[in-house]
PQR file of N, CA, C, O and H, with PARSE charges and radii, in Angstrom:
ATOM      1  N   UNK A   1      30.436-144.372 -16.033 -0.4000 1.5000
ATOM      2  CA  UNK A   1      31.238-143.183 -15.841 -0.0000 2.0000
ATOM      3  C   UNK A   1      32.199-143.422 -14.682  0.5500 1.7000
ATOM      4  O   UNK A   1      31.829-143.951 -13.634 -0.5500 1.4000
ATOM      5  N   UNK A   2      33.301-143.061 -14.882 -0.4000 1.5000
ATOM      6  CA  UNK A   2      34.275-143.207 -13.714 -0.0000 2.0000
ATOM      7  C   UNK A   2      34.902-142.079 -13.561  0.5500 1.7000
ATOM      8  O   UNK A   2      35.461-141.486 -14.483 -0.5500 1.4000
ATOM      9  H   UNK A   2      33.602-142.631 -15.733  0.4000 1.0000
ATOM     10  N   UNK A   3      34.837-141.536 -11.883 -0.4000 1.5000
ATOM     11  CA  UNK A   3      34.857-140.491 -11.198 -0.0000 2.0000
ATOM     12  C   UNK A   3      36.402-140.757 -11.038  0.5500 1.7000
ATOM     13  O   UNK A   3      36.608-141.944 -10.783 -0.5500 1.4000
ATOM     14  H   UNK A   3      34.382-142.019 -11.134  0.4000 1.0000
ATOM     15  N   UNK A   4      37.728-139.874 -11.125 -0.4000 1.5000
ATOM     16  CA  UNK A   4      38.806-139.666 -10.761 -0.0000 2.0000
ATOM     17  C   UNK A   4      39.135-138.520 -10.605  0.5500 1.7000
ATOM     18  O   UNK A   4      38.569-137.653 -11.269 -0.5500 1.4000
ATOM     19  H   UNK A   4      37.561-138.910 -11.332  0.4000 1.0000
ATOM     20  N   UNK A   5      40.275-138.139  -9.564 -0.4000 1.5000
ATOM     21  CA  UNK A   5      41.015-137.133  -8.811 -0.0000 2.0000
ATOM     22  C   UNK A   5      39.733-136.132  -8.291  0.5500 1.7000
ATOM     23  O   UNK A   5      39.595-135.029  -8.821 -0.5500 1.4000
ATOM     24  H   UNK A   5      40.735-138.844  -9.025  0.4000 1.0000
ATOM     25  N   UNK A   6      39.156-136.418  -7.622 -0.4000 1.5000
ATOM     26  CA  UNK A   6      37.829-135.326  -7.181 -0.0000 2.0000
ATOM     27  C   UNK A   6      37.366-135.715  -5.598  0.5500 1.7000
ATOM     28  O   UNK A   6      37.084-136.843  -5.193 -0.5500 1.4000
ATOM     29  H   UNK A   6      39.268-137.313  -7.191  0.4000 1.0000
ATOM     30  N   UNK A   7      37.368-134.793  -5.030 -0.4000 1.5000
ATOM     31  CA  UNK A   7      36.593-134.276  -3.447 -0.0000 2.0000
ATOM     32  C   UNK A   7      35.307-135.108  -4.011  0.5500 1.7000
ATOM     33  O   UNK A   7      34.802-134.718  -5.063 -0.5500 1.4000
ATOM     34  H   UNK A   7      37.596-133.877  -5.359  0.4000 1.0000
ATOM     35  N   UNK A   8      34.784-136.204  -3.365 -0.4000 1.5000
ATOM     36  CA  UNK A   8      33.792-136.715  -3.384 -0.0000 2.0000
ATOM     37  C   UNK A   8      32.812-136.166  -1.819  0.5500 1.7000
ATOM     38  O   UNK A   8      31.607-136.023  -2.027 -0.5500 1.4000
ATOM     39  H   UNK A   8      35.195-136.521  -2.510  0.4000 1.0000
ATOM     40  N   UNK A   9      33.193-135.946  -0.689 -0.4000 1.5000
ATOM     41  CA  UNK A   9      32.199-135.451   0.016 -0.0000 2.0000
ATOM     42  C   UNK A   9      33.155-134.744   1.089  0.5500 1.7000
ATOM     43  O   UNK A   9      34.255-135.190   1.416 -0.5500 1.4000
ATOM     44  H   UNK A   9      34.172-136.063  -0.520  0.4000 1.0000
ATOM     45  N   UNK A  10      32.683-133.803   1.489 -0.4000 1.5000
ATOM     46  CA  UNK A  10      33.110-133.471   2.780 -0.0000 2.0000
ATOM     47  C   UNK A  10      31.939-133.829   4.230  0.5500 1.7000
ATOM     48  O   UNK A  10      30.724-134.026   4.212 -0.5500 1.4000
ATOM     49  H   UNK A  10      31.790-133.441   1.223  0.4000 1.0000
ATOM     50  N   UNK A  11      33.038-133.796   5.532 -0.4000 1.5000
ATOM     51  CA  UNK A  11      32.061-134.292   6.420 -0.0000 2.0000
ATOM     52  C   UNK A  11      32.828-133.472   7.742  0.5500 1.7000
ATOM     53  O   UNK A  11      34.011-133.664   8.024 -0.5500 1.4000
ATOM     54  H   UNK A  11      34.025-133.636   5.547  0.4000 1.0000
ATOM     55  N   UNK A  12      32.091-132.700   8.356 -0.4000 1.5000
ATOM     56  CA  UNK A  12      32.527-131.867   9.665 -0.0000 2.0000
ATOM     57  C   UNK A  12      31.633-131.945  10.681  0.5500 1.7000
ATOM     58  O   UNK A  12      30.527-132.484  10.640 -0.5500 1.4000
ATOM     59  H   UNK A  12      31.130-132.544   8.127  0.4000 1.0000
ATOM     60  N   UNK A  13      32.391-131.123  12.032 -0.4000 1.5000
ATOM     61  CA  UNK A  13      31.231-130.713  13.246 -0.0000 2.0000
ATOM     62  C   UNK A  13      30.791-129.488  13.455  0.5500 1.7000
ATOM     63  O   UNK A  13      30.070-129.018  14.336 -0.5500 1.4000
ATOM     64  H   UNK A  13      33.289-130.684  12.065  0.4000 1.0000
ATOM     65  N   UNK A  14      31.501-128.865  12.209 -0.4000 1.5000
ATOM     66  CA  UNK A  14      31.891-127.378  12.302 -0.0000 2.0000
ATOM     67  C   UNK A  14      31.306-126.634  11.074  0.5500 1.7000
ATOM     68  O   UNK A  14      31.845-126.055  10.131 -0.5500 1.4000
ATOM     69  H   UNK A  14      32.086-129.247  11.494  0.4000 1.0000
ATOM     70  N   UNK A  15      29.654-126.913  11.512 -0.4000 1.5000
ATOM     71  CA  UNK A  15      28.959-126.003  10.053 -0.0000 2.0000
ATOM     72  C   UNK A  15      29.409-124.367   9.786  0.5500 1.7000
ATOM     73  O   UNK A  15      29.112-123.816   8.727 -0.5500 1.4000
ATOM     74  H   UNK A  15      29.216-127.383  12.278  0.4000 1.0000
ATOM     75  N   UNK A  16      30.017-123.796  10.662 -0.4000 1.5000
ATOM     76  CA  UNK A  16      30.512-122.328  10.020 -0.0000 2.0000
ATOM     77  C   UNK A  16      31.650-122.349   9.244  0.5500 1.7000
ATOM     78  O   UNK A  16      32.096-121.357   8.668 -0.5500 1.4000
ATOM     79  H   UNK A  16      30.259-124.244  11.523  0.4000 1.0000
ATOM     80  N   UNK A  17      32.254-123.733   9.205 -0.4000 1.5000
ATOM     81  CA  UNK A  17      33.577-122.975   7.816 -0.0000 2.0000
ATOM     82  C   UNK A  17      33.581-123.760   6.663  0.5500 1.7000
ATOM     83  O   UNK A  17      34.528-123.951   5.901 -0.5500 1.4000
ATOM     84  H   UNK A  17      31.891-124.539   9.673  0.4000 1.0000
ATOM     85  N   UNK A  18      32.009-124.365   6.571 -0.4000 1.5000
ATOM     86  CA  UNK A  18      32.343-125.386   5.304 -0.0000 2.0000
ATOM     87  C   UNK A  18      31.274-124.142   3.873  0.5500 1.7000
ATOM     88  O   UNK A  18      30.572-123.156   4.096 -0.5500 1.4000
ATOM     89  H   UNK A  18      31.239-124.209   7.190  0.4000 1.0000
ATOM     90  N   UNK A  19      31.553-124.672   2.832 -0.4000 1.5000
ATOM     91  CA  UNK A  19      30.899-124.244   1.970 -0.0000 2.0000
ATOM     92  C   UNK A  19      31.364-124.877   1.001  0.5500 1.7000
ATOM     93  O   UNK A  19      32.510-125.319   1.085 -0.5500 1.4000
ATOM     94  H   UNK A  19      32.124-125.473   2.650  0.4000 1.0000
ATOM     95  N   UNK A  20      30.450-125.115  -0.372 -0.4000 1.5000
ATOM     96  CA  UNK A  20      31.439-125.213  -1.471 -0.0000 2.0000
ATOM     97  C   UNK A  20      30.116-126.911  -2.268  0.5500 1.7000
ATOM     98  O   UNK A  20      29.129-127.409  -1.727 -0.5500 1.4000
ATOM     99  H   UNK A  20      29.519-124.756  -0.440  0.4000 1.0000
ATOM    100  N   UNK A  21      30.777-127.264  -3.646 -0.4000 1.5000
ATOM    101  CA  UNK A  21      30.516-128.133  -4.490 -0.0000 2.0000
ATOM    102  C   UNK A  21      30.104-129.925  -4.182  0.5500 1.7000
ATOM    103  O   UNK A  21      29.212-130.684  -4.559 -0.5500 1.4000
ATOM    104  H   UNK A  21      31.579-126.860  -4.086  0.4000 1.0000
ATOM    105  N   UNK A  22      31.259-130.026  -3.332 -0.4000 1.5000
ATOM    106  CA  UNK A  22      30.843-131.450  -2.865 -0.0000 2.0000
ATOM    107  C   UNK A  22      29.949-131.551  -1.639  0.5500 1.7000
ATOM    108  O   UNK A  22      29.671-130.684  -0.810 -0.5500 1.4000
ATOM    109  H   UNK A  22      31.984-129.409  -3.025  0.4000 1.0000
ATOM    110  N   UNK A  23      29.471-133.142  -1.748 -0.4000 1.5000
ATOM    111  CA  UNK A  23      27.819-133.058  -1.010 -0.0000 2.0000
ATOM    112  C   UNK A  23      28.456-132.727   0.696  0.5500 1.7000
ATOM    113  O   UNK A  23      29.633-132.890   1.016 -0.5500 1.4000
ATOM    114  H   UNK A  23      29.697-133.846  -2.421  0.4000 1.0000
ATOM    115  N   UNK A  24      27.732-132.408   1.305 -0.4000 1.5000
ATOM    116  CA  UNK A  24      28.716-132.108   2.895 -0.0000 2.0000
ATOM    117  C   UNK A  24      27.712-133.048   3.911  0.5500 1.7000
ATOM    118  O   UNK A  24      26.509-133.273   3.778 -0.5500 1.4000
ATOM    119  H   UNK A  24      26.775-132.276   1.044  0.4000 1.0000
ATOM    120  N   UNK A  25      28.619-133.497   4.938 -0.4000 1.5000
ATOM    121  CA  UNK A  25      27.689-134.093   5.994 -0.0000 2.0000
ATOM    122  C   UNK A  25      28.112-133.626   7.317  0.5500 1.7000
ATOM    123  O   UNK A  25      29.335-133.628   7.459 -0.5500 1.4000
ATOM    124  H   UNK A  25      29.596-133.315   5.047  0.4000 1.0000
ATOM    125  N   UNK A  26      27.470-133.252   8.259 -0.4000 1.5000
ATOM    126  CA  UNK A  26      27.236-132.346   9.376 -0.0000 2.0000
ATOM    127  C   UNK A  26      26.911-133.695  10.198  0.5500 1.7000
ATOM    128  O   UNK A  26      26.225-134.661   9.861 -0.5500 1.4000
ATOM    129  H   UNK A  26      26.477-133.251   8.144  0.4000 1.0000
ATOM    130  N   UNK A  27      27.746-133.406  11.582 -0.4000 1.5000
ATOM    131  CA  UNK A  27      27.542-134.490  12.259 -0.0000 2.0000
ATOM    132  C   UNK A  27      27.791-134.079  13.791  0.5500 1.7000
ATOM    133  O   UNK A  27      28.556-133.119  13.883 -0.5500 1.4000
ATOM    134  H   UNK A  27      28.303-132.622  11.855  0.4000 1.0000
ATOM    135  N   UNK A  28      27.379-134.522  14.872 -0.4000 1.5000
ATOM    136  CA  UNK A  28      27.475-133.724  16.429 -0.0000 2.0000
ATOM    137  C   UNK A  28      28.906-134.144  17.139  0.5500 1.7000
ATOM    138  O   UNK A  28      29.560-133.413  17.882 -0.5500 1.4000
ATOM    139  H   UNK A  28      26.758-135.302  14.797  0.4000 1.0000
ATOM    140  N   UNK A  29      29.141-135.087  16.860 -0.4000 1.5000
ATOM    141  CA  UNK A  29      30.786-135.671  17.484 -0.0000 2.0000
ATOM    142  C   UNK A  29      31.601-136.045  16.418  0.5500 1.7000
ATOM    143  O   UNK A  29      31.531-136.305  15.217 -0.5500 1.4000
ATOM    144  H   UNK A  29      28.609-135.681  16.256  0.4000 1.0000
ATOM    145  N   UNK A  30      32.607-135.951  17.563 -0.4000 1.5000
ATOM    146  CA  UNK A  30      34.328-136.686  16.688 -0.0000 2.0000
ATOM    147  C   UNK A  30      33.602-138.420  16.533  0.5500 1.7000
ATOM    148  O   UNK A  30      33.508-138.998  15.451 -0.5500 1.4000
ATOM    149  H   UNK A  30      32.665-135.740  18.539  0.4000 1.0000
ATOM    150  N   UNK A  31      33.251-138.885  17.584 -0.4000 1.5000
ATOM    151  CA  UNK A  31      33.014-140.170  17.291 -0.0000 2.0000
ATOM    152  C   UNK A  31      31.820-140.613  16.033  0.5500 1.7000
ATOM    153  O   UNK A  31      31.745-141.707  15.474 -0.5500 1.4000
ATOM    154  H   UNK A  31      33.328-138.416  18.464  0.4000 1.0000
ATOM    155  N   UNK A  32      30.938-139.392  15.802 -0.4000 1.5000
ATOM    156  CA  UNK A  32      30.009-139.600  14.183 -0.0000 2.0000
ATOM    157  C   UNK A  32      30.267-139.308  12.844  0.5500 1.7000
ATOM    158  O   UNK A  32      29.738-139.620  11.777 -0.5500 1.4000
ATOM    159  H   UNK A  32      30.999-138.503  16.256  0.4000 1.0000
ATOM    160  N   UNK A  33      31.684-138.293  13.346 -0.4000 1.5000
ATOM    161  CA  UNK A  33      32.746-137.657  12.752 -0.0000 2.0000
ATOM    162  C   UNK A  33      33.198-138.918  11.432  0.5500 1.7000
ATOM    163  O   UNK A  33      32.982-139.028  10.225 -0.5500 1.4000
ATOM    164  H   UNK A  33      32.113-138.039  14.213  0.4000 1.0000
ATOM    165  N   UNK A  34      33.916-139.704  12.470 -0.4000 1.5000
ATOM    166  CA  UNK A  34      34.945-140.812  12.248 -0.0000 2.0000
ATOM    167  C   UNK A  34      33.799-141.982  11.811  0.5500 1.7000
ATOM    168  O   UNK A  34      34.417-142.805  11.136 -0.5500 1.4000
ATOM    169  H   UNK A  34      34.091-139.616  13.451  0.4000 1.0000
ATOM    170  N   UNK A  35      32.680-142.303  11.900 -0.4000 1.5000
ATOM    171  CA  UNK A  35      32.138-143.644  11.494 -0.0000 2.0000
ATOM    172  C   UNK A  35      31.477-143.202  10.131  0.5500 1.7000
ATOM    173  O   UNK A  35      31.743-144.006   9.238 -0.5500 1.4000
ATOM    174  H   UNK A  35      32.178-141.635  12.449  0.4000 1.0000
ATOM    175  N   UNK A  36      30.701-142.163   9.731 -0.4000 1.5000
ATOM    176  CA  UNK A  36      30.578-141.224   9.030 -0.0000 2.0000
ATOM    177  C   UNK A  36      31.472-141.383   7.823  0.5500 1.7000
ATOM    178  O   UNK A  36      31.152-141.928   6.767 -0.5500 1.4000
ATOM    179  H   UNK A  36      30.484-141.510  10.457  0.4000 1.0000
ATOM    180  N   UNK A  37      32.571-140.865   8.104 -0.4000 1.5000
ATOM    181  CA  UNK A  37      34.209-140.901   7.328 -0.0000 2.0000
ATOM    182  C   UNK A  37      34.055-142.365   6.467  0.5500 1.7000
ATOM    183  O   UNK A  37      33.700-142.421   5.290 -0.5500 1.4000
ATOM    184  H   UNK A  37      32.831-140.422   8.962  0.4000 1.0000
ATOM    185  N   UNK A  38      34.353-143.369   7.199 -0.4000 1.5000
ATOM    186  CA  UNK A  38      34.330-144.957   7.207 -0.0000 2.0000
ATOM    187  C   UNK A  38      33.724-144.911   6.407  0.5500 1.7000
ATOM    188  O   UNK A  38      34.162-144.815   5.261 -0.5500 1.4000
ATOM    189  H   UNK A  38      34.641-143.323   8.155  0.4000 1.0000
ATOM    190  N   UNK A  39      32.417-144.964   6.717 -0.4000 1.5000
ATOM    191  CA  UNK A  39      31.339-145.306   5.720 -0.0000 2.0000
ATOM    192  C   UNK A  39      31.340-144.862   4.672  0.5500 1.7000
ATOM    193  O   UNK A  39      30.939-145.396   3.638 -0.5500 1.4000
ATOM    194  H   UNK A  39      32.061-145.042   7.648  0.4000 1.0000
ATOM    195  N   UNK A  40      31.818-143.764   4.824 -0.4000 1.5000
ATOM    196  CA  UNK A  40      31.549-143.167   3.123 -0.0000 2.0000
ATOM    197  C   UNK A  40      32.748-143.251   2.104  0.5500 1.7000
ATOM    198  O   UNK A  40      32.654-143.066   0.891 -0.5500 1.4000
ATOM    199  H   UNK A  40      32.144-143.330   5.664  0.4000 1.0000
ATOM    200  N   UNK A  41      33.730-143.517   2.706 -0.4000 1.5000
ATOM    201  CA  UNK A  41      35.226-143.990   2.372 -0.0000 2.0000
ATOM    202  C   UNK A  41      34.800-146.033   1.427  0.5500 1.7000
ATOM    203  O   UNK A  41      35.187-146.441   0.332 -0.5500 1.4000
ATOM    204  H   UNK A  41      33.806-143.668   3.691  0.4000 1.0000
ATOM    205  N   UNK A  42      34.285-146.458   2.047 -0.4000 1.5000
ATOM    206  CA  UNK A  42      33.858-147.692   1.863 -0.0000 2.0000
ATOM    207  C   UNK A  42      32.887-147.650   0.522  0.5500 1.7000
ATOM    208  O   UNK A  42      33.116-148.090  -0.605 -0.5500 1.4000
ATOM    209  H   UNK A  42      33.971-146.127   2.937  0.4000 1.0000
ATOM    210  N   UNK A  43      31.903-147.071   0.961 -0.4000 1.5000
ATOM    211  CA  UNK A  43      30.426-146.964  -0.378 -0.0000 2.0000
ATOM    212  C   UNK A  43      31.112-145.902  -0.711  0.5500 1.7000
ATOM    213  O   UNK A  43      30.563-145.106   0.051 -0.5500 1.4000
ATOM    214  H   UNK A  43      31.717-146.713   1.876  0.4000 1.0000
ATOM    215  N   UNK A  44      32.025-145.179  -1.362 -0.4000 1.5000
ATOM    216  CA  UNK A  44      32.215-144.759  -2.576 -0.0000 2.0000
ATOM    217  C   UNK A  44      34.013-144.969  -3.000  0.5500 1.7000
ATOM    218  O   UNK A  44      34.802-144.293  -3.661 -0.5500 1.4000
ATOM    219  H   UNK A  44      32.471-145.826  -1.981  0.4000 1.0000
ATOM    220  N   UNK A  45      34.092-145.932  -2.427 -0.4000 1.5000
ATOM    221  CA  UNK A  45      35.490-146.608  -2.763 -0.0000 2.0000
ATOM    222  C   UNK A  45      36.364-145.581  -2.857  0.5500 1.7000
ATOM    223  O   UNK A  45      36.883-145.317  -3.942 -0.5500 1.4000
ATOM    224  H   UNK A  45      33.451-146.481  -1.890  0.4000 1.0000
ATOM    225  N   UNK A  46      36.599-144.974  -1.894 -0.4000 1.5000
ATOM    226  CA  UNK A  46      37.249-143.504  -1.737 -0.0000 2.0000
ATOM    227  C   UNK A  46      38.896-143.359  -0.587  0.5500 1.7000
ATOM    228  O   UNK A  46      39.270-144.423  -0.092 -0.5500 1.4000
ATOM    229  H   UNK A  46      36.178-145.189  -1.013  0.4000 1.0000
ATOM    230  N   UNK A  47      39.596-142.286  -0.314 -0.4000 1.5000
ATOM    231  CA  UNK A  47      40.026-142.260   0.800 -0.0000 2.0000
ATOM    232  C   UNK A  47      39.882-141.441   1.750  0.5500 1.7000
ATOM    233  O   UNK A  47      39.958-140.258   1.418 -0.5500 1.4000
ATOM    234  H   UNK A  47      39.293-141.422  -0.715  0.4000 1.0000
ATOM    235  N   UNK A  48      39.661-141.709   3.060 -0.4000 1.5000
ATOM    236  CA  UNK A  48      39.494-140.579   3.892 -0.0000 2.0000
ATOM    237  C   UNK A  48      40.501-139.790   3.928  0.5500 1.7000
ATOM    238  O   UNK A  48      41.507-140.241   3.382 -0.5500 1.4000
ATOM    239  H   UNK A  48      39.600-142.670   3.329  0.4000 1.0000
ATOM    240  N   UNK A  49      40.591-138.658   4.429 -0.4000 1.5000
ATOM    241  CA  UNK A  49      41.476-137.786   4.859 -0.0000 2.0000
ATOM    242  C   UNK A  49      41.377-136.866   6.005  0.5500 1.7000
ATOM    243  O   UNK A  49      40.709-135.843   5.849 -0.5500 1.4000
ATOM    244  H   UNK A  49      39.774-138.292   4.873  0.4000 1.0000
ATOM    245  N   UNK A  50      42.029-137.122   7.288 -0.4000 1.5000
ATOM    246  CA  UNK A  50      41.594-136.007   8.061 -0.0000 2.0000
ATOM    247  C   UNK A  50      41.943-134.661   8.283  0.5500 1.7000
ATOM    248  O   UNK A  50      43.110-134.689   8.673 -0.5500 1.4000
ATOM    249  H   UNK A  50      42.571-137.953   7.414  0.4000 1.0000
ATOM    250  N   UNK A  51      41.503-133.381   8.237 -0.4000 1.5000
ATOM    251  CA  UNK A  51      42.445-132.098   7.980 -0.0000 2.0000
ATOM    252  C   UNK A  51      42.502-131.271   8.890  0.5500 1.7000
ATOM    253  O   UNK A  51      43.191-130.263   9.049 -0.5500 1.4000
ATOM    254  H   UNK A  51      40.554-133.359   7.921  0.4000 1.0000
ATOM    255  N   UNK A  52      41.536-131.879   9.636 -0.4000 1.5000
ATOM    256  CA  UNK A  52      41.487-131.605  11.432 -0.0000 2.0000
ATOM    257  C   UNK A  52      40.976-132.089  12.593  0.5500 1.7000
ATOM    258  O   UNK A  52      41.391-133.247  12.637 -0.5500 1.4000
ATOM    259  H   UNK A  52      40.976-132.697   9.507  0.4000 1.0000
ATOM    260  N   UNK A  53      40.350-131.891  13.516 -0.4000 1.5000
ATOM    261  CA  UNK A  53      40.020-132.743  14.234 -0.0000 2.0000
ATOM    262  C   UNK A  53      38.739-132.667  13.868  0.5500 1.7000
ATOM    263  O   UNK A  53      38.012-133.575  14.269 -0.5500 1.4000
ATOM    264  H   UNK A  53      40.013-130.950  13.480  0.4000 1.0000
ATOM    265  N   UNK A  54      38.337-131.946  13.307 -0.4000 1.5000
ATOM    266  CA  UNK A  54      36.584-131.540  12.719 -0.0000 2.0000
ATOM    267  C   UNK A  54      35.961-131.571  11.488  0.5500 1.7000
ATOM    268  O   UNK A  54      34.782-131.455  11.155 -0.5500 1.4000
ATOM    269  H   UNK A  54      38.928-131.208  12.981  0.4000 1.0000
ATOM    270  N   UNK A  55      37.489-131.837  10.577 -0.4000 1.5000
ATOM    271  CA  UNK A  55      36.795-131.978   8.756 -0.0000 2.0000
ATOM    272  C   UNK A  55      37.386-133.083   8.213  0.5500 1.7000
ATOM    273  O   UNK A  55      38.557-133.385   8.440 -0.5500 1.4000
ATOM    274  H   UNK A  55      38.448-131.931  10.847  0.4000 1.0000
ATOM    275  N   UNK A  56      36.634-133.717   7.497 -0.4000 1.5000
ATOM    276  CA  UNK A  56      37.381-135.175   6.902 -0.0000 2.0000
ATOM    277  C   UNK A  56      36.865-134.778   5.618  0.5500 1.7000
ATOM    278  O   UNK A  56      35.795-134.170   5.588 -0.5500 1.4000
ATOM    279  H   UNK A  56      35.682-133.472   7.313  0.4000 1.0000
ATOM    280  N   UNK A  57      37.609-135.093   4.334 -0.4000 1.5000
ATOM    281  CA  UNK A  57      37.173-135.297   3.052 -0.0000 2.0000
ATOM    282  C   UNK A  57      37.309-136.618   2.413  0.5500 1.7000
ATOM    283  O   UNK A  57      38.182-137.475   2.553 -0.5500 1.4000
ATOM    284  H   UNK A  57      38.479-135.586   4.359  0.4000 1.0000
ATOM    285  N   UNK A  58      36.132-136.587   1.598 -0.4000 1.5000
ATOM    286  CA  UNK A  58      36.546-138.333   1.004 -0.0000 2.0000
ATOM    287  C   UNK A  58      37.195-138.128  -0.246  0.5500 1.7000
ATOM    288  O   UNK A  58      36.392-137.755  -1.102 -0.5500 1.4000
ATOM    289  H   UNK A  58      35.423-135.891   1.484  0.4000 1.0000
ATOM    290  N   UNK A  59      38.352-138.239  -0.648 -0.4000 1.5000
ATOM    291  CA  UNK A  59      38.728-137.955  -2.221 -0.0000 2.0000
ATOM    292  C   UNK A  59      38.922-139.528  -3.113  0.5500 1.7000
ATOM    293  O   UNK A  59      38.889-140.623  -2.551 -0.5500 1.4000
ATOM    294  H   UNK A  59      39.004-138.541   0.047  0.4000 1.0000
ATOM    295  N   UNK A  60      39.124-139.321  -4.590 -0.4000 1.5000
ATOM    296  CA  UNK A  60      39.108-140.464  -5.218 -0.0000 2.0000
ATOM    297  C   UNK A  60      40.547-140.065  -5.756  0.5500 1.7000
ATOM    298  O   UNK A  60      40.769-138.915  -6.134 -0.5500 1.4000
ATOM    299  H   UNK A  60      39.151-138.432  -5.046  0.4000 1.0000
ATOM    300  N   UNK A  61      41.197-140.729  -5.769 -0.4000 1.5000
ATOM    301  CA  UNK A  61      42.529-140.624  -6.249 -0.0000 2.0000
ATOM    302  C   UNK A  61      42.969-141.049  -7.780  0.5500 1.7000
ATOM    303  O   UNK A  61      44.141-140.936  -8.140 -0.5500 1.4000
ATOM    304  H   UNK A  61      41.017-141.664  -5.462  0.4000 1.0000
TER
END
């Protein structure tokens, strides 16, 4: 099966404004923020995106 144009995960520091379908990852810093991001950008062959200083999404294009 091959996954295209879809929010594969979201990842924040900021558990009060997330909600929603894709898996989410909660993390204490910008710096677990950002390695977090990486990683999951990598193992799911994805791109990061940052949309603030506190939410990154991984999408598949």
């Amino acid at each position: 099966m091959m996954i295209e144009k879809a929010i594969l995960a979201v990842i924040t520091t900021n558990r009060q404004k997330i909600a929603g379908g894709a898996p989410i990852f909660f993390c204490d810093s910008k710096k677990e923020l950002e390695y977090v991001a990486a990683n999951l950008e990598a193992i799911t062959d994805g791109i990061s995106h940052a949309l603030s200083e506190e939410l990154f999404i991984i999408v598949k294009h």
